[in-house]
Biopython code that builds the backbone (N, CA, C, O; Angstrom):
import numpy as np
from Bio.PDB.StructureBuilder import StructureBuilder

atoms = [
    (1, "UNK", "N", (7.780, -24.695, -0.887)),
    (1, "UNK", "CA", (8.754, -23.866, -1.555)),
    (1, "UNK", "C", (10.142, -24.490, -1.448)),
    (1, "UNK", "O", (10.545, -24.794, -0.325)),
    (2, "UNK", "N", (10.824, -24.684, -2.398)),
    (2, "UNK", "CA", (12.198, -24.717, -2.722)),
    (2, "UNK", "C", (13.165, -23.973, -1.505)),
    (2, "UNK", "O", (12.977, -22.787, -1.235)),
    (3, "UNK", "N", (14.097, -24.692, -0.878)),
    (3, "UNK", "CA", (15.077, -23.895, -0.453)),
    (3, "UNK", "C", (16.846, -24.108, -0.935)),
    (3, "UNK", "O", (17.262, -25.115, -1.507)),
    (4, "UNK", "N", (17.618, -23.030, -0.585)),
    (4, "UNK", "CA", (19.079, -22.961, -1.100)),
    (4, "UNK", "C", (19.817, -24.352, -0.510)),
    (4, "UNK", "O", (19.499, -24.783, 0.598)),
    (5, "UNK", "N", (20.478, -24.785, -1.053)),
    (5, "UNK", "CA", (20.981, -25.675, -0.951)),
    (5, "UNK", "C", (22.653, -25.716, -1.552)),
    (5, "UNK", "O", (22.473, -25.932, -2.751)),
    (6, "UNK", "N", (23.892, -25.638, -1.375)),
    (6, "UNK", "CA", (24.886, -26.320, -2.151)),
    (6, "UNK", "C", (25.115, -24.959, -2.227)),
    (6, "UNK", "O", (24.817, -24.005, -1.509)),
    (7, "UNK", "N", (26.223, -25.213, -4.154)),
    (7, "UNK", "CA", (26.746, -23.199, -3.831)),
    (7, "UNK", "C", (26.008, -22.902, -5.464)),
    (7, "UNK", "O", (25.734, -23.736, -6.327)),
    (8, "UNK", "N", (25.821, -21.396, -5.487)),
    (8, "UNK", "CA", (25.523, -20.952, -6.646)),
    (8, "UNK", "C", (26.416, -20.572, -7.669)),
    (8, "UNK", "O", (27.396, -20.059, -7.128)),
    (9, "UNK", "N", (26.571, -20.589, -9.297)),
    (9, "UNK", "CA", (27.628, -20.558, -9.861)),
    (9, "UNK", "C", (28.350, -19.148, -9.808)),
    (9, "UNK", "O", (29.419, -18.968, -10.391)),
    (10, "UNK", "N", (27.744, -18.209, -9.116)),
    (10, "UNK", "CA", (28.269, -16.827, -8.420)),
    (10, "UNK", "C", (29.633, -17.560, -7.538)),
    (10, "UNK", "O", (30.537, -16.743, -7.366)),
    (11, "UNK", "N", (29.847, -18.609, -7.105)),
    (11, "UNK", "CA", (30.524, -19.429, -5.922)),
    (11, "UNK", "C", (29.784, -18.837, -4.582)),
    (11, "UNK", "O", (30.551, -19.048, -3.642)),
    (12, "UNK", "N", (28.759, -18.269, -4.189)),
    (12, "UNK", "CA", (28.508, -18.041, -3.143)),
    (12, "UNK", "C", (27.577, -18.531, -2.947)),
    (12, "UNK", "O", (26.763, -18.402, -3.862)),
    (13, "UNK", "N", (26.976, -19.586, -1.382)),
    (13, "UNK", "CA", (26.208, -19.902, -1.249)),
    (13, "UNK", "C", (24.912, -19.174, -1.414)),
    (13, "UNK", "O", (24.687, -18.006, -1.097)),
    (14, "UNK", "N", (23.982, -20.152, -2.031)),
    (14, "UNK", "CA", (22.408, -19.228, -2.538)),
    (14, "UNK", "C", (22.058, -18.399, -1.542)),
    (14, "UNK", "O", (22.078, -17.224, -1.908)),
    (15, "UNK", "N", (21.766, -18.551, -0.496)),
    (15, "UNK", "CA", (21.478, -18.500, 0.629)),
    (15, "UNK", "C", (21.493, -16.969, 0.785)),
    (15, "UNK", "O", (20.490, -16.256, 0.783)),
    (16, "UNK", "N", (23.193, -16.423, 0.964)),
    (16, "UNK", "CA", (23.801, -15.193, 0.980)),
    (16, "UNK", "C", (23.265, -14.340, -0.492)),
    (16, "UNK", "O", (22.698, -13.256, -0.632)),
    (17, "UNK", "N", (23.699, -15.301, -1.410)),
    (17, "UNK", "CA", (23.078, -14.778, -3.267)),
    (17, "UNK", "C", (21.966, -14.140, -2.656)),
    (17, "UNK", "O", (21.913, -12.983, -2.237)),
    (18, "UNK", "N", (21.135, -14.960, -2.648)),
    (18, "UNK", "CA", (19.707, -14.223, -2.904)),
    (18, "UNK", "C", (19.317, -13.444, -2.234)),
    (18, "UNK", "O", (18.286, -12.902, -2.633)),
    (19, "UNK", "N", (20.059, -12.826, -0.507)),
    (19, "UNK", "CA", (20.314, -11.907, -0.073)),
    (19, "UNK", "C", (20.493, -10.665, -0.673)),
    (19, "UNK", "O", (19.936, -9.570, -0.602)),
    (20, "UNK", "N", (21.616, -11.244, -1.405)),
    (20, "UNK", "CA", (22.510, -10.137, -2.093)),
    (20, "UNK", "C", (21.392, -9.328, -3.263)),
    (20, "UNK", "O", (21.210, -8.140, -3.527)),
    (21, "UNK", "N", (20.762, -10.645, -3.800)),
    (21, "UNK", "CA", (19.828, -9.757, -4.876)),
    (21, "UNK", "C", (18.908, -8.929, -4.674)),
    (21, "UNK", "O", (18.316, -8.417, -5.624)),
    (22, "UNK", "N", (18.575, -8.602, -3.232)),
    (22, "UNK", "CA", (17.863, -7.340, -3.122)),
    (22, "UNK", "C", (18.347, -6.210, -2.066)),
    (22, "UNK", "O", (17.670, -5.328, -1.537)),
    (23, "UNK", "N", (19.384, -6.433, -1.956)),
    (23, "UNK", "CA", (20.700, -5.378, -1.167)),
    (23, "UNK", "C", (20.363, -4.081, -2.027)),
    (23, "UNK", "O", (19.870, -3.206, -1.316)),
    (24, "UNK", "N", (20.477, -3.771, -3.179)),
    (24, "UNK", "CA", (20.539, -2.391, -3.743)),
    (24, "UNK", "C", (18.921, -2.487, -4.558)),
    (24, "UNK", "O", (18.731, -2.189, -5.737)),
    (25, "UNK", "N", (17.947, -2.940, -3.663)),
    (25, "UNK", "CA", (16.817, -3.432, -4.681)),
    (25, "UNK", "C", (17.003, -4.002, -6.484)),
    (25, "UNK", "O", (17.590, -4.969, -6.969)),
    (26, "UNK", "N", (16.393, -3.151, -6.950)),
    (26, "UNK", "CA", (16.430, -4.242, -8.467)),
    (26, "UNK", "C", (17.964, -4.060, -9.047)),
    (26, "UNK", "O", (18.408, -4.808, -9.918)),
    (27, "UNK", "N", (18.523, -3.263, -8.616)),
    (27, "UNK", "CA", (20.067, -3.137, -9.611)),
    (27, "UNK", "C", (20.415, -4.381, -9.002)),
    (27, "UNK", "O", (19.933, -5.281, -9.689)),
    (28, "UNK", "N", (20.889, -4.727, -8.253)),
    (28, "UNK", "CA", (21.221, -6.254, -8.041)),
    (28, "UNK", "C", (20.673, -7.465, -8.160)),
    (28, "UNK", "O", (21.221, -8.552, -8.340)),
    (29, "UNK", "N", (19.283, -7.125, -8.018)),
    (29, "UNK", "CA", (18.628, -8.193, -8.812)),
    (29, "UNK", "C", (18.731, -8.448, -10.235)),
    (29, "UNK", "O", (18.413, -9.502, -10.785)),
    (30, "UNK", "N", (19.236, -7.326, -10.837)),
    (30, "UNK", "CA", (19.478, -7.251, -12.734)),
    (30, "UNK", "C", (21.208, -8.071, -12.792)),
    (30, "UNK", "O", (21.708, -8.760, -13.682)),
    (31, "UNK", "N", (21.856, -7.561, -11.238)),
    (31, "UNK", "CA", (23.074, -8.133, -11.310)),
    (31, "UNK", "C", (23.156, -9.558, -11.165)),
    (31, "UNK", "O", (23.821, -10.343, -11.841)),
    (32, "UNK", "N", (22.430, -9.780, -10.242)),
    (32, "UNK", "CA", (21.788, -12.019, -10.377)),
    (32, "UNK", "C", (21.435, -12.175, -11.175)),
    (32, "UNK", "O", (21.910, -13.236, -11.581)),
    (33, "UNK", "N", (20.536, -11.628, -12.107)),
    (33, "UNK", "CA", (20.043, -12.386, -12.914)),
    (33, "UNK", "C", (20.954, -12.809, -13.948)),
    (33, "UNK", "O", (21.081, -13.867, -14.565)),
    (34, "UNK", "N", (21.784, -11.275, -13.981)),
    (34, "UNK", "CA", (22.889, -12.093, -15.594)),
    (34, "UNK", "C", (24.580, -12.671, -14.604)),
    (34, "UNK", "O", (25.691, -12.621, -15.131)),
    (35, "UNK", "N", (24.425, -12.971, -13.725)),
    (35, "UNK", "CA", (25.448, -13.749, -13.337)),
    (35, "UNK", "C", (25.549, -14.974, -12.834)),
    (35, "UNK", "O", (26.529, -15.711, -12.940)),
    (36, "UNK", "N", (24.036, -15.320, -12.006)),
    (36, "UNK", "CA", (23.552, -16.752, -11.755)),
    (36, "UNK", "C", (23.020, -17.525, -13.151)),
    (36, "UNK", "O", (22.083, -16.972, -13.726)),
    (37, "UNK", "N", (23.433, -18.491, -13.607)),
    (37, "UNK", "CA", (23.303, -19.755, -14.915)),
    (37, "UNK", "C", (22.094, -20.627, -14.116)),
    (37, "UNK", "O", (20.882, -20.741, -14.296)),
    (38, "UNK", "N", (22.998, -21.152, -13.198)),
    (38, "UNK", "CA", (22.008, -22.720, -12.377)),
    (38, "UNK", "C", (21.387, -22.619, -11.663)),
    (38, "UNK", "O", (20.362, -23.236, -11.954)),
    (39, "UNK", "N", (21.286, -21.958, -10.336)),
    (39, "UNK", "CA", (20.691, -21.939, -9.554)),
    (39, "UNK", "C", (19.216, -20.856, -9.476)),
    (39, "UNK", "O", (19.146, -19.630, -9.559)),
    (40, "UNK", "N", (18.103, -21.932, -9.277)),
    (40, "UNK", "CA", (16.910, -21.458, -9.027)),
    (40, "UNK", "C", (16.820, -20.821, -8.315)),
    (40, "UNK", "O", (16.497, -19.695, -8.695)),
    (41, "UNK", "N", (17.044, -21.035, -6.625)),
    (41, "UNK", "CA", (16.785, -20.244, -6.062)),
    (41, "UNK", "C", (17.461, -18.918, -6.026)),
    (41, "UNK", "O", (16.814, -18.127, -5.340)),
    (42, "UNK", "N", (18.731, -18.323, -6.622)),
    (42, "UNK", "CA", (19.025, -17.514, -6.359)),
    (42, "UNK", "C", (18.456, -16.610, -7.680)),
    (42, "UNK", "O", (18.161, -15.419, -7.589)),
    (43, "UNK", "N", (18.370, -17.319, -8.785)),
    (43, "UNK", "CA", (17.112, -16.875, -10.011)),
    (43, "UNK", "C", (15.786, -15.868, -9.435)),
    (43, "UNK", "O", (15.238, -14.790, -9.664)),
    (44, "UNK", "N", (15.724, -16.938, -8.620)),
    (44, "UNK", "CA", (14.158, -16.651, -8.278)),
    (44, "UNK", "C", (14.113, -15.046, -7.635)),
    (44, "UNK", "O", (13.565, -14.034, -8.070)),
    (45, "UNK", "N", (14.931, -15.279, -6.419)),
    (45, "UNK", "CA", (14.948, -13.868, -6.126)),
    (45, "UNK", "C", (15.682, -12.863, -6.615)),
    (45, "UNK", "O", (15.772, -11.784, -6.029)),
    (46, "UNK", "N", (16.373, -13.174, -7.927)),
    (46, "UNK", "CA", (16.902, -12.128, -8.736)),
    (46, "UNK", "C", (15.858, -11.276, -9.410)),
    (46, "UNK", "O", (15.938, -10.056, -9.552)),
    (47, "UNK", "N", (14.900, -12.028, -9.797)),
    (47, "UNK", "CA", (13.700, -11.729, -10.616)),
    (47, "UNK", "C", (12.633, -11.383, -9.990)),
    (47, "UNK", "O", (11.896, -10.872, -10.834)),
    (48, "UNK", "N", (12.020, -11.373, -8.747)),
    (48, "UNK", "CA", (11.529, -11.048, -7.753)),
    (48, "UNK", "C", (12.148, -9.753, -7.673)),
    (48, "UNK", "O", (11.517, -8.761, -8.036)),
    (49, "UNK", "N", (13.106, -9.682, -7.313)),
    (49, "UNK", "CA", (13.620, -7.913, -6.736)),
    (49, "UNK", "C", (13.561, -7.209, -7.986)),
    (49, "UNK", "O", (13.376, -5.992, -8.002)),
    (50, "UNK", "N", (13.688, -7.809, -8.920)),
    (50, "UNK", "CA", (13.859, -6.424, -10.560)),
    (50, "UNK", "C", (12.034, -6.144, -10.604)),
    (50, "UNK", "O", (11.607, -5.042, -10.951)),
    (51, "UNK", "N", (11.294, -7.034, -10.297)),
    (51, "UNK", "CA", (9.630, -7.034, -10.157)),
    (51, "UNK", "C", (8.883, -5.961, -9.345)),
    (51, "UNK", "O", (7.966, -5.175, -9.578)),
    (52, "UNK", "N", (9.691, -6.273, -8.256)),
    (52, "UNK", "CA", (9.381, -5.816, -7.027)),
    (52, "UNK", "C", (9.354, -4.274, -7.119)),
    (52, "UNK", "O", (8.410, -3.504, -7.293)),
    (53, "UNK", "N", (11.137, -3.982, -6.889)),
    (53, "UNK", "CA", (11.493, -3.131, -6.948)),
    (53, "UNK", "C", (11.315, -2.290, -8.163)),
    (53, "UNK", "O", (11.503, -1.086, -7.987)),
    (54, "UNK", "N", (11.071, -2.586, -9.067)),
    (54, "UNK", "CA", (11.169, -2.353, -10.576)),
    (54, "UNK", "C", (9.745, -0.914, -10.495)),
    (54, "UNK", "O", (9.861, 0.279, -10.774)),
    (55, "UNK", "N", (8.515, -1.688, -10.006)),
    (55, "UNK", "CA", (7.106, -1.103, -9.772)),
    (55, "UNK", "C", (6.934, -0.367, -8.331)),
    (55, "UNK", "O", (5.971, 0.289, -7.934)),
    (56, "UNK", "N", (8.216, -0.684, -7.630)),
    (56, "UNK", "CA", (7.510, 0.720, -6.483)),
    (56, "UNK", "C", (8.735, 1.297, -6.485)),
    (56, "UNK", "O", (9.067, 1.747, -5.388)),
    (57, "UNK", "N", (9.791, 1.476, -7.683)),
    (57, "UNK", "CA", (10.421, 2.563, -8.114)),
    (57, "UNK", "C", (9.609, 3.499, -8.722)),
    (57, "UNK", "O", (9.724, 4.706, -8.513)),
    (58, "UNK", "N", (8.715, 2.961, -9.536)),
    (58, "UNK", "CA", (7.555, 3.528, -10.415)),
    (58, "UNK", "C", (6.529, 4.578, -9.496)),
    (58, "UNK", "O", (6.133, 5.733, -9.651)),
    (59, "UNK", "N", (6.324, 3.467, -8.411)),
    (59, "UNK", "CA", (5.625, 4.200, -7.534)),
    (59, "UNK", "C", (6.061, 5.487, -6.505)),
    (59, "UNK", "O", (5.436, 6.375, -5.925)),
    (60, "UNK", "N", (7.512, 5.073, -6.613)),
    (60, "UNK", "CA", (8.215, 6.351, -5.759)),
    (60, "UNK", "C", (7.801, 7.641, -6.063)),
    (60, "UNK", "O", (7.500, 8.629, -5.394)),
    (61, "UNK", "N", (7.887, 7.274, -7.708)),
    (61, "UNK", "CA", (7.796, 8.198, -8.610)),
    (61, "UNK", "C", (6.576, 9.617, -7.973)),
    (61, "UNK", "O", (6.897, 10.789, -7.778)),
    (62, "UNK", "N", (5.426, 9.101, -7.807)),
    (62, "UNK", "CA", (4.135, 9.529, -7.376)),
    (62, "UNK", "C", (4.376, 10.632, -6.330)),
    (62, "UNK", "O", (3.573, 11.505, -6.000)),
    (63, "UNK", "N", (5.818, 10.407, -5.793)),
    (63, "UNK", "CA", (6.035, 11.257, -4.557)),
    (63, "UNK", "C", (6.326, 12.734, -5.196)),
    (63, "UNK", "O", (6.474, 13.660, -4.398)),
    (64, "UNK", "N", (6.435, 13.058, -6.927)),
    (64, "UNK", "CA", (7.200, 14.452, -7.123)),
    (64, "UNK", "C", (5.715, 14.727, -7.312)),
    (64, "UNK", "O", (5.755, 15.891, -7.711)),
    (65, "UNK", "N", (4.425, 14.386, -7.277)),
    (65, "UNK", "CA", (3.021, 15.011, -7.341)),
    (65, "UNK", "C", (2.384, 15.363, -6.251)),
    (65, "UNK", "O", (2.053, 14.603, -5.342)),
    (66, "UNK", "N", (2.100, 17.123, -6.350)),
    (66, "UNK", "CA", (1.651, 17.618, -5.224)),
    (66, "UNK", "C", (0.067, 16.472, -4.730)),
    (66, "UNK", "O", (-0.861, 15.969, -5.364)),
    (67, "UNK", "N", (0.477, 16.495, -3.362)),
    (67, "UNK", "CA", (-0.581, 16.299, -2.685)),
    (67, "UNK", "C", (-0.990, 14.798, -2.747)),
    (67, "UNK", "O", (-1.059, 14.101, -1.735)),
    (68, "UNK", "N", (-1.298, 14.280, -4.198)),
    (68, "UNK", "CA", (-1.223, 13.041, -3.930)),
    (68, "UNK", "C", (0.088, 12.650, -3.532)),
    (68, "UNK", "O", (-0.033, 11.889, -2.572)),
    (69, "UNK", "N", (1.365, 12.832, -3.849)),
    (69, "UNK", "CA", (2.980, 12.557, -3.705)),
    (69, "UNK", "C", (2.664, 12.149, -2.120)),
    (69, "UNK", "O", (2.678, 11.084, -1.502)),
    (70, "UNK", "N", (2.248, 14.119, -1.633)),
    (70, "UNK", "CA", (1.841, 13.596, -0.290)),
    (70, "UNK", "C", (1.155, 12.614, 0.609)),
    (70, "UNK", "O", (1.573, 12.005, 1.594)),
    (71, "UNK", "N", (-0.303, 12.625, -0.143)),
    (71, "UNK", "CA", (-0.995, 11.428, 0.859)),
    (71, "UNK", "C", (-0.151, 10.125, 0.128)),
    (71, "UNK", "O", (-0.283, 9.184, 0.910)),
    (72, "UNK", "N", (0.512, 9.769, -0.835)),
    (72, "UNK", "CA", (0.778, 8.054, -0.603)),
    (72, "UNK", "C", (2.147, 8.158, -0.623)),
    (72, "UNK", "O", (2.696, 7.079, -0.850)),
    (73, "UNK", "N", (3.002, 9.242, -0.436)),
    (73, "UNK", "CA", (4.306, 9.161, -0.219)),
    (73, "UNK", "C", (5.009, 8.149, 0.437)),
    (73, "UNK", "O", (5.731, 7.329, -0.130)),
    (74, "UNK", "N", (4.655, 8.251, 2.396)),
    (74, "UNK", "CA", (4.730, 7.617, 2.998)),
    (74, "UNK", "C", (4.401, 6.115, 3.339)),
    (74, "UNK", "O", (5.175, 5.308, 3.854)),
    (75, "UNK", "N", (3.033, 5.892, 2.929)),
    (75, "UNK", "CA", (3.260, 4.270, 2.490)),
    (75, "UNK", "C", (3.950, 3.876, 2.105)),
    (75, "UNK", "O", (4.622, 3.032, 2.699)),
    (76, "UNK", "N", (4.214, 4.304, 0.744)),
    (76, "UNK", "CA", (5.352, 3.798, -0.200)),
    (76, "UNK", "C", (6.497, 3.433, 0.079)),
    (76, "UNK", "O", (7.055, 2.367, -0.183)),
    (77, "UNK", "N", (7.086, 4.862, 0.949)),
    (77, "UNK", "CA", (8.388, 4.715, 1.569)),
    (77, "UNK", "C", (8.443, 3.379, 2.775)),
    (77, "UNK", "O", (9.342, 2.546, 2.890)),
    (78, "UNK", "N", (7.350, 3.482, 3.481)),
    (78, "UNK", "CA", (7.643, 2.090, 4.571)),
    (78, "UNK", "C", (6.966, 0.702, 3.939)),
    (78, "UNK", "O", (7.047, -0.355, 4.565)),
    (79, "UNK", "N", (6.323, 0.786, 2.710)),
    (79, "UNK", "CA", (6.469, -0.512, 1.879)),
    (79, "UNK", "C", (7.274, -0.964, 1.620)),
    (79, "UNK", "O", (7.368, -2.166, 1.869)),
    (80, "UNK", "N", (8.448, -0.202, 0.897)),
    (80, "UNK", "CA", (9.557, -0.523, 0.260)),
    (80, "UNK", "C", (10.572, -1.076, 1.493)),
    (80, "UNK", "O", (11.327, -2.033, 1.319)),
    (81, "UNK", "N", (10.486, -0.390, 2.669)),
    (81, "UNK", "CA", (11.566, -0.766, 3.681)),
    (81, "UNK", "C", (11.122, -2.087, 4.476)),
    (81, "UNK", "O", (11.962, -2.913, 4.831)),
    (82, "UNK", "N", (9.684, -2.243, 4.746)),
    (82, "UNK", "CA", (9.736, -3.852, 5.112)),
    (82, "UNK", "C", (9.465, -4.702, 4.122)),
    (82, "UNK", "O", (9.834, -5.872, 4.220)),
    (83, "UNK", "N", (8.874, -4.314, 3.168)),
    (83, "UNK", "CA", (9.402, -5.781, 1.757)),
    (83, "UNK", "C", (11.115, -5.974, 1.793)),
    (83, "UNK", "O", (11.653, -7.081, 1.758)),
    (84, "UNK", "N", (11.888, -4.616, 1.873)),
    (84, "UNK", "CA", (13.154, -4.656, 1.799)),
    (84, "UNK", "C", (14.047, -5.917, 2.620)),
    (84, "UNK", "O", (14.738, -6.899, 2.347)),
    (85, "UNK", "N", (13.449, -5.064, 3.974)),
    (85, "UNK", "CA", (13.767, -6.397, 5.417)),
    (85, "UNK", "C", (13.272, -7.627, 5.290)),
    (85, "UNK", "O", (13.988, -8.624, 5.195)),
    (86, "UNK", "N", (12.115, -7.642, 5.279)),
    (86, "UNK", "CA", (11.165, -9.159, 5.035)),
    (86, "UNK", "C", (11.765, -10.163, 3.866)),
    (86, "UNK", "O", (11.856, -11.384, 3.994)),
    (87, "UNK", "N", (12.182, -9.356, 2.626)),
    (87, "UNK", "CA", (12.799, -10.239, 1.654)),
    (87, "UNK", "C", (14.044, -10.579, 1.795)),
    (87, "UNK", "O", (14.386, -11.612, 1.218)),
    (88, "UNK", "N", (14.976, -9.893, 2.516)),
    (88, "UNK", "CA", (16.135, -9.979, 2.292)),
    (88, "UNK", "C", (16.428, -11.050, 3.581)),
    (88, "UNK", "O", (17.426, -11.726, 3.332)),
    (89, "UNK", "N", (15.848, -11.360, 4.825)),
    (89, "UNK", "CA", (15.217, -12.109, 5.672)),
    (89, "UNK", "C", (15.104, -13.315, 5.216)),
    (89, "UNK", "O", (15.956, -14.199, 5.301)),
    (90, "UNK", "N", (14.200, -13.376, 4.791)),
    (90, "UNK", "CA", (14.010, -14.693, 4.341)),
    (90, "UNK", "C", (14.834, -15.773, 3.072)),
    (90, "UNK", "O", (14.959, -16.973, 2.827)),
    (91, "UNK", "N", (15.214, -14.573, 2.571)),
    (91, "UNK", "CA", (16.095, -15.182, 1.077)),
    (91, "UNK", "C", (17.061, -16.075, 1.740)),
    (91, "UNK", "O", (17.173, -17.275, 1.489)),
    (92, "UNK", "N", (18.048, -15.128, 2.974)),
    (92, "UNK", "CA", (19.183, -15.397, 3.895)),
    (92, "UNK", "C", (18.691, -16.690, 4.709)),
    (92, "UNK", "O", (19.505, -17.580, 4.956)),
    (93, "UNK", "N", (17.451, -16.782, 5.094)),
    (93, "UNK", "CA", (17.074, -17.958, 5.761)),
    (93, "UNK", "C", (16.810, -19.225, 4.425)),
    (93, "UNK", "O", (16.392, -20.343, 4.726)),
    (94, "UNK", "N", (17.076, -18.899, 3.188)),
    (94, "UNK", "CA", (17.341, -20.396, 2.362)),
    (94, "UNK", "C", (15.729, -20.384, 2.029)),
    (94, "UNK", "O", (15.417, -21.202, 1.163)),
    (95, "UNK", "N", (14.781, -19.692, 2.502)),
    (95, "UNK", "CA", (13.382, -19.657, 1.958)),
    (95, "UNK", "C", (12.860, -18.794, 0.740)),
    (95, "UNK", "O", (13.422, -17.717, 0.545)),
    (96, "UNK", "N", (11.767, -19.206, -0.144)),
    (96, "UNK", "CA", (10.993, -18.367, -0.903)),
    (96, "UNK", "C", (9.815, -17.623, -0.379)),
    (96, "UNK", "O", (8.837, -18.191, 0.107)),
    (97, "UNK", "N", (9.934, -16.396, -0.487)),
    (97, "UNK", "CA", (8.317, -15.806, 0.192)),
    (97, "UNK", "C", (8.461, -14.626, -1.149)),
    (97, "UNK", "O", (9.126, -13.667, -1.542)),
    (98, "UNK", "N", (7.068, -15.687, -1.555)),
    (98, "UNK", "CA", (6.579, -15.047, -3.092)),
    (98, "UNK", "C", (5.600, -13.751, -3.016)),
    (98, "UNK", "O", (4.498, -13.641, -2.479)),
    (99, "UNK", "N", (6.260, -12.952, -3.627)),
    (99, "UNK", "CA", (4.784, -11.576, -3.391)),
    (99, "UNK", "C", (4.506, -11.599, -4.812)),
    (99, "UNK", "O", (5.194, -11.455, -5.823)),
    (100, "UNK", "N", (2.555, -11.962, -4.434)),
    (100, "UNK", "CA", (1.809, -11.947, -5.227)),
    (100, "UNK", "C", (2.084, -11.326, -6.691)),
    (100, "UNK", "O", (2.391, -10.134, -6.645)),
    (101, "UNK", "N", (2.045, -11.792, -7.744)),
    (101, "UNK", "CA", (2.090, -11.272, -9.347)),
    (101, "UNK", "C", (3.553, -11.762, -9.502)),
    (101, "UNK", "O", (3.874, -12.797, -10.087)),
    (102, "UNK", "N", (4.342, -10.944, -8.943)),
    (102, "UNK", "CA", (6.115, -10.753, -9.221)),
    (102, "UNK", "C", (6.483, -12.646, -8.709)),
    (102, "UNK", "O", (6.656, -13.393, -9.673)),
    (103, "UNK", "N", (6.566, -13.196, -7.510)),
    (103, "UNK", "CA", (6.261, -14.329, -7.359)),
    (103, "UNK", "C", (6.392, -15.294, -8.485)),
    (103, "UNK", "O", (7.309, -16.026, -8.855)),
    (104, "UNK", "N", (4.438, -14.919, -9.177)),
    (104, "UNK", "CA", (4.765, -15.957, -9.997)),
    (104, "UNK", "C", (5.668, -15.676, -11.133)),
    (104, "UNK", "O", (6.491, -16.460, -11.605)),
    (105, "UNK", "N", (5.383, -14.296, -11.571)),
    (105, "UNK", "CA", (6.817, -14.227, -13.044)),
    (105, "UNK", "C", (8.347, -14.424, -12.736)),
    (105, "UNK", "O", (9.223, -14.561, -13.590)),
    (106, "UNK", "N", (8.533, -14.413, -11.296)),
    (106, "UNK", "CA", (10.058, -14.879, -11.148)),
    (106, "UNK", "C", (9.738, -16.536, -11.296)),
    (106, "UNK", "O", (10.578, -17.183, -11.921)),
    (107, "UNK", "N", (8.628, -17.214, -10.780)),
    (107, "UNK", "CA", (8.709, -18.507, -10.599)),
    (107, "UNK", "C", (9.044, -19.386, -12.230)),
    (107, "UNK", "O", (9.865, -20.193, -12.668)),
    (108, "UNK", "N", (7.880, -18.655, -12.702)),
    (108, "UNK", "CA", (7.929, -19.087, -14.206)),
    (108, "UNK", "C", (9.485, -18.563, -14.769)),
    (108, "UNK", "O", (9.480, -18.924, -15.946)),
    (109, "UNK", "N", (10.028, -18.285, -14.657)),
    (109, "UNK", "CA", (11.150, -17.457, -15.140)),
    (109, "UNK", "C", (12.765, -18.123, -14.404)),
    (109, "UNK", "O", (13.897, -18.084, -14.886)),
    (110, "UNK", "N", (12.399, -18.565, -13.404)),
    (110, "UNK", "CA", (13.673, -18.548, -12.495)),
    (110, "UNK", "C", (14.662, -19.470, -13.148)),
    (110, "UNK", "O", (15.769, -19.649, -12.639)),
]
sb = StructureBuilder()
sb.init_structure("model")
sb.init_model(0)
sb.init_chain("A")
sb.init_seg("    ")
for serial, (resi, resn, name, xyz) in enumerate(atoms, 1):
    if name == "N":
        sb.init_residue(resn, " ", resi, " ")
    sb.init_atom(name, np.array(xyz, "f"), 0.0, 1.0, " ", f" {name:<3s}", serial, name[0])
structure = sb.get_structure()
């Protein structure tokens, strides 16, 4: 995998960028995507978090339905919070950690 290197045309190193792109989940990833031009890696995880986040916003959703809301509520909620940590982790460490599907359409895309 590709890591950050140099600065992104945001002027902020990728590194921090691609941090940044999943700080407010996908709204900031929609905000990288139309403000980063050059840089891949911070692409990458712009498009990754609008993916990501995009489908277990969807899934949040599930929580206003009795009973099922209930039984998968809670997954959901502590999915979202260590993909949250785990991605935002690693972006900051200058690495890619691709989750399956979203991964590759940011890859192809970045």
């Amino acid at each position: 995998m590709a890591e950050a290197k140099g600065k992104s045309s945001t002027g902020l190193k990728p590194n921090v960028a691609g941090l940044l792109c999943y700080l407010l989940f996908w709204v900031t990833g929609l905000e990288f995507l139309f403000l980063e031009r050059k840089d891949r890696f911070v692409r990458f995880h712009a498009i990754q978090s609008i993916v990501v986040f995009g489908v277990l916003s969807l899934a949040f959703s599930l929580l206003f339905i009795p009973i099922i809301g209930w039984i998968f509520g809670w997954g959901i909620i502590l999915l979202v919070f260590i993909l949250w940590i785990v991605l935002m982790i690693r972006a900051y460490q200058g690495k890619r950690i691709k989750i399956p599907v979203a991964g590759d359409i940011a890859e192809r895309n970045a």
